[in-house]
TORKE-405960 format. One record per residue (C-alpha): residue number from 1; residue in one letter; x, y, z. Coordinates in nm, 2 decimals. Example, Ala and Ser with C-alpha at 12.3 -4.5 7.8 and 13.67 -1.06 7.14 Angstrom:
    n  res      px      py      pz
    1    A    1.23   -0.45    0.78
    2    S    1.37   -0.11    0.71
//
This chain:
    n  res      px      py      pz
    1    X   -3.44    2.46   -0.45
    2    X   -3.36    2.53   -0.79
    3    X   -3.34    2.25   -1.08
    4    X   -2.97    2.30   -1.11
    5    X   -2.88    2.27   -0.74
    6    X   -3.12    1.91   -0.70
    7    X   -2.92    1.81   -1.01
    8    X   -2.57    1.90   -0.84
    9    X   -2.68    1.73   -0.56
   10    X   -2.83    1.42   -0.68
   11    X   -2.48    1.38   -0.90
   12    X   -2.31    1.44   -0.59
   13    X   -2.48    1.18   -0.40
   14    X   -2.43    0.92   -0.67
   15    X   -2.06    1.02   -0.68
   16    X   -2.04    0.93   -0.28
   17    X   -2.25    0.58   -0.35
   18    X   -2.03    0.46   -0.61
   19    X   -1.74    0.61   -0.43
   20    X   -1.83    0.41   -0.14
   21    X   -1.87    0.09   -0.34
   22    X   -1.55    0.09   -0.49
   23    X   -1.24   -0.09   -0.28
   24    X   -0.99    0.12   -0.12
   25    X   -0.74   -0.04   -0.34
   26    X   -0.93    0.16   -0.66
   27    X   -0.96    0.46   -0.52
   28    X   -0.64    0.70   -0.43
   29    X   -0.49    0.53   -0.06
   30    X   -0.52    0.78    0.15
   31    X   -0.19    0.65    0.31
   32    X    0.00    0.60   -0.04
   33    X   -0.13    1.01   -0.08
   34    X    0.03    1.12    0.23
   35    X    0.39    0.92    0.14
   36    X    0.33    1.08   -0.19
   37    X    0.32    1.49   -0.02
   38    X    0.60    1.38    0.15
   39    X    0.84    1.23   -0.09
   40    X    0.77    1.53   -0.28
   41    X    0.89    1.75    0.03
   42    X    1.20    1.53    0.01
   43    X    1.26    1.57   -0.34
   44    X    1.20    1.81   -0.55
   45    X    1.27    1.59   -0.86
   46    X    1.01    1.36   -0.74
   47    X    0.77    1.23   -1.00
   48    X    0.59    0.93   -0.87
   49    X    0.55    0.60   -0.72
   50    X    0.71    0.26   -0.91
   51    X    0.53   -0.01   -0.95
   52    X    0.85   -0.20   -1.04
   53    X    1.06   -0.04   -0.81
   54    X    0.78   -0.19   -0.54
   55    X    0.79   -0.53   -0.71
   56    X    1.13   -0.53   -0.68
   57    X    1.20   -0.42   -0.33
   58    X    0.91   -0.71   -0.29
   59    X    1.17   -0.92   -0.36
   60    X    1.54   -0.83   -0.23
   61    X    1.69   -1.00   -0.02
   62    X    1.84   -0.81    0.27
   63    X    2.15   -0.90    0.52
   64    X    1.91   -1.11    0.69
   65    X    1.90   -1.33    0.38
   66    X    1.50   -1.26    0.41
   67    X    1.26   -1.04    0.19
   68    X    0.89   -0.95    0.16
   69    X    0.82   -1.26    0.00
   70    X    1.01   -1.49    0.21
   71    X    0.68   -1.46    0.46
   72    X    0.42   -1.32    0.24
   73    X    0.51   -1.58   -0.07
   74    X    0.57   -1.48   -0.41
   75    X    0.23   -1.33   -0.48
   76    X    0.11   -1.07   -0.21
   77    X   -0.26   -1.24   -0.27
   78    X   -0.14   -1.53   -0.11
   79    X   -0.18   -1.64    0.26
   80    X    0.17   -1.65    0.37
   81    X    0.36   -1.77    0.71
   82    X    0.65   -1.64    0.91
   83    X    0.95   -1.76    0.84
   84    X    1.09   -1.81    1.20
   85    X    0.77   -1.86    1.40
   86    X    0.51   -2.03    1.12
   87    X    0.24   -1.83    1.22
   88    X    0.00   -1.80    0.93
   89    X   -0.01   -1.40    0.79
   90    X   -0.32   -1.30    0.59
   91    X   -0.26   -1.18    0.23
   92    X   -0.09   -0.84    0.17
   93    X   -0.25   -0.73   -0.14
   94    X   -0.58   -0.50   -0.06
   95    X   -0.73   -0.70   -0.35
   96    X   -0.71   -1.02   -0.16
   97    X   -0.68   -0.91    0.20
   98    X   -0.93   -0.50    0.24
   99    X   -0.80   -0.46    0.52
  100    X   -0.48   -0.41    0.44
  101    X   -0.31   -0.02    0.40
  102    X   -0.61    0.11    0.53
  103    X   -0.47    0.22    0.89
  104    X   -0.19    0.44    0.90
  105    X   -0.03    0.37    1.21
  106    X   -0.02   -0.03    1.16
  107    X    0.12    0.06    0.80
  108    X    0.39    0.24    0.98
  109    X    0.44   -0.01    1.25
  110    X    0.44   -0.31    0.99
  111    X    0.73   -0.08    0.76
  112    X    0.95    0.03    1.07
  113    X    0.95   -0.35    1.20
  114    X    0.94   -0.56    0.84
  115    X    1.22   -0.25    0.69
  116    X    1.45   -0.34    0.97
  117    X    1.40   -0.73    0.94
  118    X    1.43   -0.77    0.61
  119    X    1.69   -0.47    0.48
  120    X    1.82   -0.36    0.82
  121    X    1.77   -0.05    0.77
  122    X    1.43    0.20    0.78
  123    X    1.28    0.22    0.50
  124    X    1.24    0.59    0.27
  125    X    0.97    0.72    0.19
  126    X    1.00    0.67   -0.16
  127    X    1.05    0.28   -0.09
  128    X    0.72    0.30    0.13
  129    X    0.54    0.44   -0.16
  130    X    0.68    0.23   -0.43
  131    X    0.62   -0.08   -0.24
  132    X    0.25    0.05   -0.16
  133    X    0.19    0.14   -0.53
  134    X    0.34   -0.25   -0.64
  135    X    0.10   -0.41   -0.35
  136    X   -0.19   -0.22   -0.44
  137    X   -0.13   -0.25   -0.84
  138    X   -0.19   -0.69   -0.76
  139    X   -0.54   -0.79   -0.90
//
């Protein structure tokens, strides 16, 4: 092996470990990334995610005179609690709560059902993302 290729390879190797050290949250979401290829399929004008646009969806209040933060509080790093059953629901934000946006079929489940409570209606895609990139954005 030659100098150059152990060099690539140790840099490599270090670029994994500190990859892997770093919380989802930091890196690119693999999940935001996928809502992100196709709200660019759905839009050619597409740019990118809002933070603000997230923050504020965060906070409308739908038909159902609910929002996000009427369970999940005002801060997504808070624990919040259901507003018709009490039952305790762990913090949104990936900051507080890793485990959070890191399985693409819950996130989906959680949108389809939380969407229709709360706005009733399904959510776009480009309200998926933006809500993703506000959660994620909470320190």
């Amino acid at each position: 092996m030659t100098s150059k290729t152990h060099t690539l390879r140790l840099l490599a190797g270090l670029a994994l470990t500190f990859a892997a050290a770093l919380p989802l949250s930091a890196m690119a979401n693999p999940i935001l990334e996928t809502y992100r290829t196709s709200a660019k399929q759905e839009n050619a004008a597409f740019k990118d995610f809002s933070v603000a646009a997230g923050q504020k969806l965060y906070t409308t209040v739908g038909p159902s005179q609910v929002s996000c933060s009427s369970c999940h509080t005002d801060s997504p790093k808070a624990e919040g609690k259901h507003a018709k059953t009490n039952k305790v629901i762990e913090p949104l934000a990936p900051s507080a709560n890793p485990k959070r946006f890191t399985d693409a079929v819950q996130v989906e489940k959680w949108f389809k059902r939380n969407c229709n409570d709360a706005l009733a209606r399904a959510c776009t895609t480009q309200e998926k993302g933006d809500f993703m990139a506000y959660v994620l954005s909470v320190k």
